[in-house]
C-alpha positions in Angstrom: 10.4 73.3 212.7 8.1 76.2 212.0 10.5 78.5 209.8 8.7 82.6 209.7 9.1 83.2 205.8 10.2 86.6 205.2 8.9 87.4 201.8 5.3 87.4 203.2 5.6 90.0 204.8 7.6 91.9 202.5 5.0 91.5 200.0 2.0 92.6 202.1 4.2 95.6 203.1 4.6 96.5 199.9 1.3 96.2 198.5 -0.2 97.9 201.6 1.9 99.0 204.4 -0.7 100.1 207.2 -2.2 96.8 209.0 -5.4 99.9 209.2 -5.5 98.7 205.5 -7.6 95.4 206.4 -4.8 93.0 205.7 -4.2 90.3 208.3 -1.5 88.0 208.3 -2.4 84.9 210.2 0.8 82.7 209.4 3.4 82.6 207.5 5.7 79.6 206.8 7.7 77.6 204.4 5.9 74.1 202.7 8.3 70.7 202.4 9.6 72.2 199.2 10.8 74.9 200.7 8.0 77.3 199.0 6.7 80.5 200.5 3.4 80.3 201.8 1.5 82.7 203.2 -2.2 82.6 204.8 -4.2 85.8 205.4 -7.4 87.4 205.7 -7.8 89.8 203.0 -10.2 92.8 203.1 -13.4 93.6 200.9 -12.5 94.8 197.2 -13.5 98.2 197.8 -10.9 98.1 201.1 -8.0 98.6 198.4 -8.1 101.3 197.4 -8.1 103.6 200.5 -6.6 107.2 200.3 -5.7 109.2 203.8 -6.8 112.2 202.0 -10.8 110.1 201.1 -10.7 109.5 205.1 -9.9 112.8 205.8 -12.9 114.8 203.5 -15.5 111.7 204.7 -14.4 113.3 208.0 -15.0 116.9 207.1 -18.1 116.1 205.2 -19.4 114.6 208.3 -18.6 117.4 210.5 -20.3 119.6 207.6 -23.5 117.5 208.3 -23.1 117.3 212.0 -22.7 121.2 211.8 -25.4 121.7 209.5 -28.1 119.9 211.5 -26.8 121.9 214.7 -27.5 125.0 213.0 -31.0 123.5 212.1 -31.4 122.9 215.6 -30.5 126.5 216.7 -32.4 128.3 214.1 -35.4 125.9 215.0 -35.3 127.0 218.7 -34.5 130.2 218.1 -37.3 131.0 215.9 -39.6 129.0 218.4 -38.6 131.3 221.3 -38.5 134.7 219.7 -42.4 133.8 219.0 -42.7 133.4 222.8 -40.1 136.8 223.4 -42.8 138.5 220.8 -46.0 137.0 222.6 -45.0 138.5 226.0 -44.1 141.9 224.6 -47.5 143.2 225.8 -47.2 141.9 228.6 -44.3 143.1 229.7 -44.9 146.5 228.5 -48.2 146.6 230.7 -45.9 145.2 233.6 -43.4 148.3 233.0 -46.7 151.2 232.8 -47.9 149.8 236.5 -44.4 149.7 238.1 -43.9 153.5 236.9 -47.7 154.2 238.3 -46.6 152.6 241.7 -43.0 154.5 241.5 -44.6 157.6 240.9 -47.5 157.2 243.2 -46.9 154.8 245.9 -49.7 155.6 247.3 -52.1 154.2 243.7 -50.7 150.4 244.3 -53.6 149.5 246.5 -54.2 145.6 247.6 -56.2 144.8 244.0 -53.4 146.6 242.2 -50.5 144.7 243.7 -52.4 141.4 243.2 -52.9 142.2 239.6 -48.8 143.2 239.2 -48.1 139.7 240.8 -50.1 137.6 238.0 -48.6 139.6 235.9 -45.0 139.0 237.3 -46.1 135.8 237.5 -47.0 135.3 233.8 -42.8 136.5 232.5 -41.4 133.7 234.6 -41.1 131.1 232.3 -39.8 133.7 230.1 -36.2 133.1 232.1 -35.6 129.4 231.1 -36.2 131.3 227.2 -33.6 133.9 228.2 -31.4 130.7 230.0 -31.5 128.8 226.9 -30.6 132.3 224.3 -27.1 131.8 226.5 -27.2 128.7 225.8 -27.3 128.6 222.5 -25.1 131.6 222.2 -22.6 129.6 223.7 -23.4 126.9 221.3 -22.9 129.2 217.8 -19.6 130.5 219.3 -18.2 126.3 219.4 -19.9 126.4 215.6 -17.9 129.4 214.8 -14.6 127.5 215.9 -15.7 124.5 214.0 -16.5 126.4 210.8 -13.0 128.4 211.8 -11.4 125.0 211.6 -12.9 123.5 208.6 -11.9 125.9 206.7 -8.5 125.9 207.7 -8.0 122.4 207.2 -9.9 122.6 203.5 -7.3 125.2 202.7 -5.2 122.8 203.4 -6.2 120.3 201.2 -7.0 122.7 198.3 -3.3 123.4 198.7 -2.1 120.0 198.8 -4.4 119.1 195.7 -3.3 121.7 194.1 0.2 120.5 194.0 -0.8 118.0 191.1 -2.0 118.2 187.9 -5.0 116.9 186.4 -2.4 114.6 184.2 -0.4 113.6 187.7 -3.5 112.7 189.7 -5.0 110.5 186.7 -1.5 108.3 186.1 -2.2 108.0 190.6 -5.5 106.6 189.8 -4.4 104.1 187.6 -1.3 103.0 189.3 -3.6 102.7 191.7 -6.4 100.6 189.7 -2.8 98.4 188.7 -2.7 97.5 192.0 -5.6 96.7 192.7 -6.4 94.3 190.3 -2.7 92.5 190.8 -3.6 92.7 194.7 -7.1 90.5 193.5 -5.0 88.1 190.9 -2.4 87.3 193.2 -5.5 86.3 196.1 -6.2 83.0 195.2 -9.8 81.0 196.6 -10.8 80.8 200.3 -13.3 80.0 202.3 -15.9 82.3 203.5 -15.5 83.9 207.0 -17.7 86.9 207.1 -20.9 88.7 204.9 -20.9 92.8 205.1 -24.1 95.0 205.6 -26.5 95.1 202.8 -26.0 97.9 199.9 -29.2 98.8 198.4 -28.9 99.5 194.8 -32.0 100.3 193.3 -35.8 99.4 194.4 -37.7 98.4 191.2 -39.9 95.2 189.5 -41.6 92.6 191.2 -41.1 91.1 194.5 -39.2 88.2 192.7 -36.6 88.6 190.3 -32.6 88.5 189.2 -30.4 90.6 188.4 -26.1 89.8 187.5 -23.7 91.2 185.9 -21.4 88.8 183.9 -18.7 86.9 185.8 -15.7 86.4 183.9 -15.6 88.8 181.6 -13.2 91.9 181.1 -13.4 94.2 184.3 -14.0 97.5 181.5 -17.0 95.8 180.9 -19.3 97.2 183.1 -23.1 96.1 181.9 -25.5 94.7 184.1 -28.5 92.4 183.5 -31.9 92.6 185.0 -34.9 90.2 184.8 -37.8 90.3 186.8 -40.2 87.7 188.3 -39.6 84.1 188.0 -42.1 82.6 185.8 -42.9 82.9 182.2 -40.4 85.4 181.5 -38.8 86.5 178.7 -38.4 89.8 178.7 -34.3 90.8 179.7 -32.8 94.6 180.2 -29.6 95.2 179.5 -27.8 98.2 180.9 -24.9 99.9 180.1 -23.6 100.7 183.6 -24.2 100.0 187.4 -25.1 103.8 187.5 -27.6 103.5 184.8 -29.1 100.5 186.4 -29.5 102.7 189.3 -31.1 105.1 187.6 -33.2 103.0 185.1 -32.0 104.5 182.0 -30.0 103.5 179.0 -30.8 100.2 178.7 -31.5 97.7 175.8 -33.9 94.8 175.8 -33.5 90.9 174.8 -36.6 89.1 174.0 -35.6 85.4 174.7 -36.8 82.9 172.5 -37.8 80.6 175.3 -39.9 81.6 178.9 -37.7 81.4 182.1 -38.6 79.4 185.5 -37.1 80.2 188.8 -34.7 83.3 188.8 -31.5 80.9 189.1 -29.9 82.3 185.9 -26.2 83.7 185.1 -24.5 85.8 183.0 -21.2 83.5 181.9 -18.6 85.2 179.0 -21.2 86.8 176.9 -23.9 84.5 177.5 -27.2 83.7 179.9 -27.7 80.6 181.0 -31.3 79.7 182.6 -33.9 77.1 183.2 -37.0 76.8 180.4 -39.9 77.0 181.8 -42.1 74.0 183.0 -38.9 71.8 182.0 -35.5 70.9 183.0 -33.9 72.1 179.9 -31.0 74.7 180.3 -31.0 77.4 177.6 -27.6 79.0 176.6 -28.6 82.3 175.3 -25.8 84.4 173.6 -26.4 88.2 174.1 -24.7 89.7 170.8 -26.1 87.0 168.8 -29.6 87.2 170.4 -29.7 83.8 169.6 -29.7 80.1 171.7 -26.3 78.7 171.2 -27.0 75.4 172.7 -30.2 73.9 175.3 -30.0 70.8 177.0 -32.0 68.7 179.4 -30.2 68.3 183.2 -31.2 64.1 183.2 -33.2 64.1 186.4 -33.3 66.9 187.6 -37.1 68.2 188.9 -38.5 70.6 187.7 -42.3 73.4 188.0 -42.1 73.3 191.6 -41.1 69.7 192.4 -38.2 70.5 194.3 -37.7 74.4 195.1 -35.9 76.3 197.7 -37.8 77.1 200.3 -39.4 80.2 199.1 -41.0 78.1 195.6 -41.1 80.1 192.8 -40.2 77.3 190.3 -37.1 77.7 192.2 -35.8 73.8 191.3 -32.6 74.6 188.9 -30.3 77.4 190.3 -27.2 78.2 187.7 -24.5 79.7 189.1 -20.9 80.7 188.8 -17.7 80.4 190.8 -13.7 81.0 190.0 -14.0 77.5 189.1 -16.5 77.2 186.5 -20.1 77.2 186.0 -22.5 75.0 188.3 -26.1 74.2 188.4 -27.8 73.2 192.0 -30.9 71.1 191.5 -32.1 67.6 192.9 -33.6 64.6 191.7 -35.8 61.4 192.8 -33.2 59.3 193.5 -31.3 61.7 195.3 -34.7 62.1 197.8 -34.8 65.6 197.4 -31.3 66.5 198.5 -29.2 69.2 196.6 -27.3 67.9 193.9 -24.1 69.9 192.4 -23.5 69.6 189.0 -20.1 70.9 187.4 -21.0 72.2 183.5 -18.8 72.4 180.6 -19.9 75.8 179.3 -19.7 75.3 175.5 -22.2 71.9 175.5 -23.4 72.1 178.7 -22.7 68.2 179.6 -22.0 67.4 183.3 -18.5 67.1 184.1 -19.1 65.5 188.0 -22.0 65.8 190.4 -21.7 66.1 194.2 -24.8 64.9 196.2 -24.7 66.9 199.6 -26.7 65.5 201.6 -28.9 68.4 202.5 -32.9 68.8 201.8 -33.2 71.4 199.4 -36.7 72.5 200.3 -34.9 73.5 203.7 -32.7 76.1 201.9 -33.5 79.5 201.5 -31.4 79.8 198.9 -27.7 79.1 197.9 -24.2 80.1 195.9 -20.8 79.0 194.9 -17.8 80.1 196.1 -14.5 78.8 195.4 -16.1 75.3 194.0 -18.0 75.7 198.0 -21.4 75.6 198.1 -22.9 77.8 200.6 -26.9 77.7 202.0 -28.7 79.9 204.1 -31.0 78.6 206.7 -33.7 80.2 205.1 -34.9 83.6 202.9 -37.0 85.6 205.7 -35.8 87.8 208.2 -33.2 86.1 211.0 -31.5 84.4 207.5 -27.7 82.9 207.7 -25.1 80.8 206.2 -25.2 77.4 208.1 -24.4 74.8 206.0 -21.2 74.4 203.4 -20.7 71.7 201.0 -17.0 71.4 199.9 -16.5 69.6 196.0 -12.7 69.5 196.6 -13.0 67.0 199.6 -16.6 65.7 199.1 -17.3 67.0 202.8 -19.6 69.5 204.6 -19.7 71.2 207.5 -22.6 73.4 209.7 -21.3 76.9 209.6 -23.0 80.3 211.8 -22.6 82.9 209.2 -24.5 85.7 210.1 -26.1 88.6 207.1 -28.6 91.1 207.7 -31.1 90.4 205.3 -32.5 94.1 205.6 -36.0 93.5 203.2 -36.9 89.7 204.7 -37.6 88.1 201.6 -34.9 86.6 199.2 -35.6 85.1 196.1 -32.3 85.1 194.4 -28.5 85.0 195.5 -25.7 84.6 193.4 -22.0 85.4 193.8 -19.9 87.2 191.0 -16.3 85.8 191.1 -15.2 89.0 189.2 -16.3 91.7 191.6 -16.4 89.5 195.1 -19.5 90.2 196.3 -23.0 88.5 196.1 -26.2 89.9 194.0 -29.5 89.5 196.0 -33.0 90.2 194.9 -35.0 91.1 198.3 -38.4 91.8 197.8 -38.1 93.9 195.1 -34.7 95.7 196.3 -31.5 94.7 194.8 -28.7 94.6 197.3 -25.4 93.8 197.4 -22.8 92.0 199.7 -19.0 92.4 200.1 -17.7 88.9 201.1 -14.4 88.4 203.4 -12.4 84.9 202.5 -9.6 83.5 204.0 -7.1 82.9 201.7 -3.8 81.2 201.0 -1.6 83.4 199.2 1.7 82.7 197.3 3.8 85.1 196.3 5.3 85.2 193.1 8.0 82.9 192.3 6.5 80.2 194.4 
């Protein structure tokens, strides 16, 4: 029998008690050993952290905008028909002189006189849709009044609410809040991929090929990311303090490796980049605080300057990559006929632990990543890309999936996801973007 286990849904009303959170409880049950189980579709990262009081001043800033551009509007039109108000000013002054000559005189509005006051008249008439649309807009800046009337009731409101806490009080919020957010993503355990957000464009800058990373298992305070641009040759790598200085292209340092890159398949892994050596199959481990190679060791087999790319080439052949799981490289060989081979890598020496041959043509990929020890590919890096084929290590199985992500620049050369944040790093002719992911997941609560 089915039993409902209670705890489950104690614990996801506890952690976030509006289902408006993103939370979705799909079952909940007990196992053969009587353990609490529960199964859910949890939200994007940044869905945590939710605050009434951020929905409600996104709304107000939006009715700010949506008020600003109608006074734009108004100002725009009105400006455009006092010109024409202006323009006719002569006109109707001249209009006003023969009316009082023809009051005054009846007699003086002969048959050439009368025409010429009808062209005249004729001449104001379009001046009544002007004087049609003043009302209109009249009416229209008496509803902005309201609005404005409004807004600034319900910012006093806020102030006043705010103002209730301290600087000290609102900071402990914030991190009881940051608390739970990171127990929310320890307790989520590893799923399999349901759904790809809209694109976030972080920056625009370097070549139309390149990577960029930040590292994937390290400490959450550590915020730096990595960039590295083109996929050939290489050696040049910027380090930068922050997302926000990445953004902004300043305070950065730079690592000159010792060794060129190939293909833009590289990872930042605790401290250290792995990558591909050019015109080889070697893997380098670079450590960043040494600025020295650690270890470097051939992948037996696997091609290499083009031999077996994804799709897009660009010495594309060896793609490094990180999961919860571990650290991964997706190449081929000859004997494997060109099909993508997963390799699991013990980080320290870099020797294969087990290798998966999927099946799947590599030079029909666009590109791929791991998730979850799943390997996902996309059908292809132009415009119209998706997720349509998974390879699961767990069960040695795969699966055609219909995935669908806008890939808003129409040219990916590099896509990696970062176990740490949840979301997947993509260099798009020359943009770097970023993807939230939505996984379902099997969650236990604690105790179980």
């Amino acid at each position: 029998m089915f039993t409902t286990c209670i705890r489950c849904e104690l614990w996801q009303h506890a952690l976030y008690p509006s289902p408006e959170e993103g939370w979705q409880i799909y079952s909940s049950a007990q196992d053969a050993d009587g353990k609490c189980i529960c199964t859910v579709v949890a939200p994007a990262q940044n869905m945590c952290n939710r605050d009434p009081r951020s929905r409600q001043l996104r709304q107000l800033m939006e009715k700010v905008q949506n008020i600003t551009q109608s006074m734009e509007l108004l100002d725009l039109r009105t400006n455009r028909d006092l010109q024409y108000v202006r323009n006719t000013e002569s006109l109707m002054k001249a209009v006003d002189v023969k009316l009082k000559t023809a009051s005054d005189n009846p007699r003086s509005l002969n048959p050439r006189s009368l025409q010429e006051l009808k062209d005249k008249v004729t001449q104001l008439l379009p001046l009544l849709p002007v004087l049609e649309q003043y009302k209109t807009d009249a009416r229209q800046i008496s509803r902005v009044r309201e609005e404005v009337r409004n807004l600034s009731l319900v910012l006093m409101a806020i102030q006043e609410e705010m103002g209730a806490y301290d600087y000290e009080e609102l900071r402990h919020r914030v991190l009881l809040l940051e608390t739970r957010l990171h127990s929310c993503m320890q307790k989520l355990g590893c799923g399999k991929l349901t759904g790809v957000s809209n694109p976030i464009t972080i920056r625009a800058s370097g070549s139309r090929f390149g990577s960029w990373m930040t590292d994937t298992i390290i400490p959450s305070s550590d915020n730096r990311v990595w960039s590295m641009d083109g996929y050939f040759k290489g050696r040049r790598v910027l380090e930068y303090r922050t997302l926000n200085d990445f953004m902004k292209g300043q305070n950065f340092v730079q690592h000159l490796l010792p060794h060129p890159w190939a293909g833009t398949g590289h990872v930042v892994y605790n401290g250290s980049l792995y990558y591909n050596k050019y015109q080889s199959n070697i893997i380098i481990k670079y450590h960043f605080r040494s600025r020295s190679v650690l270890v470097q060791r051939s992948l037996s087999g696997a091609g290499y300057n083009n031999t077996f790319p994804y799709s897009w080439g660009g010495s594309s052949d060896i793609d490094l990559m990180a999961d919860e799981n571990g650290l991964w490289a997706v190449y081929t060989t000859i004997p494997n006929a060109g099909n993508i081979v997963i390799s699991r890598l013990e980080p320290q020496s870099l020797e294969v632990l087990q290798t998966w041959d999927t099946g799947f043509p590599k030079r029909s990929a666009g590109e791929s990543f791991m998730i979850c020890s799943t390997l996902y590919v996309t059908n292809s890096h132009l415009a119209g890309a998706k997720i349509y084929f998974a390879y699961y290590t767990n069960s040695s199985s795969y699966e055609y999936t219909d995935i669908p992500f806008h890939n808003q620049y129409s040219h990916i050369s590099m896509m990696d996801y970062n176990p740490r944040e949840r979301v997947l790093y993509t260099w798009n002719n020359g943009h770097q973007v970023l993807y939230n992911v939505t996984l379902f997941q099997v969650v236990k609560t604690a105790g179980d």
